[in-house]
C-alpha positions as CSV (number, residue, x, y, z in Angstrom):
1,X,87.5,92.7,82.0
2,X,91.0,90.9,81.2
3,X,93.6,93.3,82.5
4,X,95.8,95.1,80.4
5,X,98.1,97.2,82.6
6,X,99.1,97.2,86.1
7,X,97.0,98.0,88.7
8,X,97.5,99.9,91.8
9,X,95.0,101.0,94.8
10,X,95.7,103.9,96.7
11,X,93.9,105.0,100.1
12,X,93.6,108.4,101.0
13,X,94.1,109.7,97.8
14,X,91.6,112.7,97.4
15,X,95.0,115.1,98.3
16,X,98.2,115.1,99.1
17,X,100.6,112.4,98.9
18,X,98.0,110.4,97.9
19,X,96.6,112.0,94.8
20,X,100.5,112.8,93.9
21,X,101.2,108.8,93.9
22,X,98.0,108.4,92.1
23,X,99.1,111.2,89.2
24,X,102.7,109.2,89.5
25,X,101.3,106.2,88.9
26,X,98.7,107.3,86.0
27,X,101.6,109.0,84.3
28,X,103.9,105.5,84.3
29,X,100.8,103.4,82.7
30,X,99.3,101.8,85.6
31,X,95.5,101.7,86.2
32,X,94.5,103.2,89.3
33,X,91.7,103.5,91.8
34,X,92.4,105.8,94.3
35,X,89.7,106.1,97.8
36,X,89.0,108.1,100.9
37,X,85.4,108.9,102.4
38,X,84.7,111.5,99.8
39,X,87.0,111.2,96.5
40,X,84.4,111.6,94.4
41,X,84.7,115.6,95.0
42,X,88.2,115.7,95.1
43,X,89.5,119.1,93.0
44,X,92.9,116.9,92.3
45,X,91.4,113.8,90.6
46,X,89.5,113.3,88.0
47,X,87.8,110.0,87.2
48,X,88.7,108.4,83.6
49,X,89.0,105.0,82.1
50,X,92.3,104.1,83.9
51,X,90.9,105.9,87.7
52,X,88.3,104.6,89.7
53,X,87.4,106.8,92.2
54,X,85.6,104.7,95.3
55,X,83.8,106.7,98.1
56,X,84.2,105.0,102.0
57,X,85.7,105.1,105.2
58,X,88.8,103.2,104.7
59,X,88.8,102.0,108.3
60,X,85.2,100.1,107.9
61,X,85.9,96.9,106.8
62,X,82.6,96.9,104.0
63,X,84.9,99.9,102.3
64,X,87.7,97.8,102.0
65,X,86.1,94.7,100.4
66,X,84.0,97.3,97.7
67,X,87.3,99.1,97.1
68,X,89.4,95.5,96.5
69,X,85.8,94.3,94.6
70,X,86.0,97.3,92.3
71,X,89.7,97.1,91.1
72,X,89.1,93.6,90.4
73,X,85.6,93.9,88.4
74,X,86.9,97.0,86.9
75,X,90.8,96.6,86.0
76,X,90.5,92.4,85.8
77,X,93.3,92.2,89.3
78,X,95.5,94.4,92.1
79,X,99.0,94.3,91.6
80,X,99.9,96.8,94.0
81,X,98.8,98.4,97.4
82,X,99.3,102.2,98.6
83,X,98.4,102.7,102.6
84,X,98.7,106.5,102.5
85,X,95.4,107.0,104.7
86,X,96.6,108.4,108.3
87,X,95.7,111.0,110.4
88,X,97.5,112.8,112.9
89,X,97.4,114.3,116.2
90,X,99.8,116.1,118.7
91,X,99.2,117.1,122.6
92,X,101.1,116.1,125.6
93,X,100.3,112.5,126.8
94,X,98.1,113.1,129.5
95,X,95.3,114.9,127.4
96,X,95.0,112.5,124.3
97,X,91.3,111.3,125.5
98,X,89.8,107.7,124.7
99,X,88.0,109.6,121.6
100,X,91.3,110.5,120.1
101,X,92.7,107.2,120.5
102,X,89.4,105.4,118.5
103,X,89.8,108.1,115.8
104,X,93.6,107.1,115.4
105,X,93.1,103.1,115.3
106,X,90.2,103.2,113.5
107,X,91.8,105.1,110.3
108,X,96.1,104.3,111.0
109,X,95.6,101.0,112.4
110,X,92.1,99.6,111.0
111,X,92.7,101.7,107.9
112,X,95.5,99.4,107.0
113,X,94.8,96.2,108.4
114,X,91.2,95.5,106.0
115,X,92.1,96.3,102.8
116,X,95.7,94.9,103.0
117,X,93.9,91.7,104.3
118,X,91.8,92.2,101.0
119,X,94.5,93.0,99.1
120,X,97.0,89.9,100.1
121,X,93.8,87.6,99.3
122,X,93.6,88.5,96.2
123,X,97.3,88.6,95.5
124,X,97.6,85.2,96.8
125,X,94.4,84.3,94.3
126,X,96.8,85.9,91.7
127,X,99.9,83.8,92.4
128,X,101.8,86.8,91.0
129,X,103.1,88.5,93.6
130,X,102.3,92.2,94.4
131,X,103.5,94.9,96.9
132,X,102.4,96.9,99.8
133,X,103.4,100.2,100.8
134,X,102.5,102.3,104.0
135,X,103.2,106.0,105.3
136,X,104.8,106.2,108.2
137,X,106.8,109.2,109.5
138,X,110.1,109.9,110.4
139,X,109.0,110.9,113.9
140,X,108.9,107.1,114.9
141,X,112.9,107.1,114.5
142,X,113.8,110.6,115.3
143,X,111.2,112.3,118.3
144,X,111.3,115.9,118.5
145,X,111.0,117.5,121.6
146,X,107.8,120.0,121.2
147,X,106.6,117.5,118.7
148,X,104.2,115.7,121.3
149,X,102.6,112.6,119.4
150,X,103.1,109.6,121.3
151,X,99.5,108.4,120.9
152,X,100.1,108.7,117.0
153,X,103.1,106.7,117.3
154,X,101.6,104.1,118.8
155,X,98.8,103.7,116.1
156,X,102.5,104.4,113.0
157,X,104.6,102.3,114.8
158,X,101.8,99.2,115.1
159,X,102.0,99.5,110.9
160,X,105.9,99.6,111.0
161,X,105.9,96.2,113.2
162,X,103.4,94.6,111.2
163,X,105.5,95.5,107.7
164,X,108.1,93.6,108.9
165,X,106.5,90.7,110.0
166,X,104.5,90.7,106.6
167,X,107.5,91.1,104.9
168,X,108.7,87.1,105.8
169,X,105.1,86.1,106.1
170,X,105.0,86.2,102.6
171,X,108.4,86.8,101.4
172,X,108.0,83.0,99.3
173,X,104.7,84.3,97.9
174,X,106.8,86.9,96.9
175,X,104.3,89.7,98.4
176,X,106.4,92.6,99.2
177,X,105.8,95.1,102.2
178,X,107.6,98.4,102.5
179,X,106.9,101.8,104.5
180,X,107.7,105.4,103.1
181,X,109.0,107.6,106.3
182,X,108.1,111.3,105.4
183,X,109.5,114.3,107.6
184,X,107.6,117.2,106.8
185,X,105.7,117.4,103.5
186,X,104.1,120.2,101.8
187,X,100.2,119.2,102.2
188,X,96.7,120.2,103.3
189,X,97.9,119.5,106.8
190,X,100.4,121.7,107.6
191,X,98.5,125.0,105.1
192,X,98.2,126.8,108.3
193,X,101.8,126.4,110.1
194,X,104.9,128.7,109.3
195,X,106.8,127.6,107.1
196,X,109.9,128.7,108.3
197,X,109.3,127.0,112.0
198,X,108.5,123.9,109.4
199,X,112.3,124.2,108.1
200,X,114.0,123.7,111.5
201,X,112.5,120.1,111.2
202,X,114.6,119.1,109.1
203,X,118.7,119.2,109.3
204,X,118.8,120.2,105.5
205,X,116.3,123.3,106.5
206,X,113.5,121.9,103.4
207,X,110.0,120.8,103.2
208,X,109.6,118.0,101.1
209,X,106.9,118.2,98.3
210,X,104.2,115.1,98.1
211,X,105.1,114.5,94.6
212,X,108.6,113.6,96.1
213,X,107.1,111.7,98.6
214,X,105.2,109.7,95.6
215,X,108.8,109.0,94.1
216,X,109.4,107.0,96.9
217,X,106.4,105.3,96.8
218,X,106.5,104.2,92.7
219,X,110.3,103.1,93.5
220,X,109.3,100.8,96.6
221,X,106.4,99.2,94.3
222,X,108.5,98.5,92.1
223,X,111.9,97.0,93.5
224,X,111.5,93.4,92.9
225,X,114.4,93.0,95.4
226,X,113.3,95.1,98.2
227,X,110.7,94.1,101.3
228,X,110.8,95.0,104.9
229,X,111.8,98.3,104.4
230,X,111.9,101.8,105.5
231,X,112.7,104.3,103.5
232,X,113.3,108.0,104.9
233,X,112.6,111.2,102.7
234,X,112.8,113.8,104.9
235,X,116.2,115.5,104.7
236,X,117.9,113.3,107.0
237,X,115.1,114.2,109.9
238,X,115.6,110.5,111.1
239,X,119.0,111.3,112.2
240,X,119.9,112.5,115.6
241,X,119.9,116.1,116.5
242,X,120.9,119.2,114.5
């Protein structure tokens, strides 16, 4: 199939920020194919004939090469690249266990690594460029005491160093890499905190909303000009104390 709009893949997209950058993206023309191990029942998405909805385990590398295989067969090419998959987990230092760390490389780390690999391939197939943007947090700037996650960071931060290198890798192949740095986001993952305790995150005292987040997201994929960045929406929760 010869393609006829742009074309952006989008991992972890059966909720939160993801499925608000997929709805983004729909709603500004692009063709979309959104994954995570069980999209296919997500109550936010609904397959169509411009979203492809792929089932897998983002940080196996057979999920990546079907998802990559799929926007190709099905949209004619990949233009853009969404790393939203992550997970998340916070304990003191001393108790994350060998289990936890597996769970966080194999989706933060290995989650990103395959299907950019994938992705850049078939870019560089392309020879039209293309971009790349991850999900980091705000966290890896800006600690907070009570907030302990340094296991997490390791997995975020190994994302954050690779985006930079990527970004001059390929900066003459004009392959653009970018991270989005949310503080604290109104999603699935924090239904069950308080949202006032949530507030004091953030020095401007608000909870961003994912579709704010996916604002962030359609203006990194699309500024021709901008790689190796990282751009903070969290209500200035990467700055200091407050």
């Amino acid at each position: 199939m010869r393609q006829q709009q742009k074309t952006v893949i989008i991992t972890g997209a059966s909720q939160g920020i993801g499925a608000a950058a997929a709805k983004a993206f729909l709603a500004r023309g692009y063709n979309v194919v959104g994954t995570s191990r069980n999209i296919s029942q997500s109550t936010e998405l609904a397959a169509s004939d411009r979203l492809l909805l792929v089932d897998g385990d983002i940080g196996d590398a057979a999920t990546a090469a079907k998802v990559v295989a799929a926007a190709v067969q099905r949209f004619g090419g990949v233009d853009a690249l969404v790393n939203n998959a992550g997970i998340f987990m916070a304990k003191p230092f001393t108790d994350f266990t060998a289990d936890d760390f597996k769970k966080l490389v194999h989706t933060n780390l290995e989650g990103y690594l395959y299907i950019t690999q994938q992705v850049v391939k078939q870019f560089l197939a392309q020879q039209r460029g293309g971009s790349v943007v991850g999900v980091t947090t705000t966290l890896l700037s800006n600690p907070l005491r009570g907030v302990n996650s340094s296991v997490s960071m390791m997995t975020k931060g190994g994302i954050a160093g690779g985006t930079s290198n990527l970004a001059i890798e390929y900066a003459k192949d004009h392959i653009r890499f970018n991270l989005v740095a949310p503080g604290i986001v109104d999603t699935p993952m924090h239904k069950d905190d308080p949202q006032d305790f949530l507030k004091t995150l953030s020095p401007m005292g608000t909870i961003s909303s994912a579709e704010q987040i996916a604002d962030g997201i359609v203006y990194l994929t699309e500024a021709q000009q901008v790689t190796g960045e990282v751009l903070h929406i969290g209500g200035g929760s990467q700055r200091g104390r407050w």
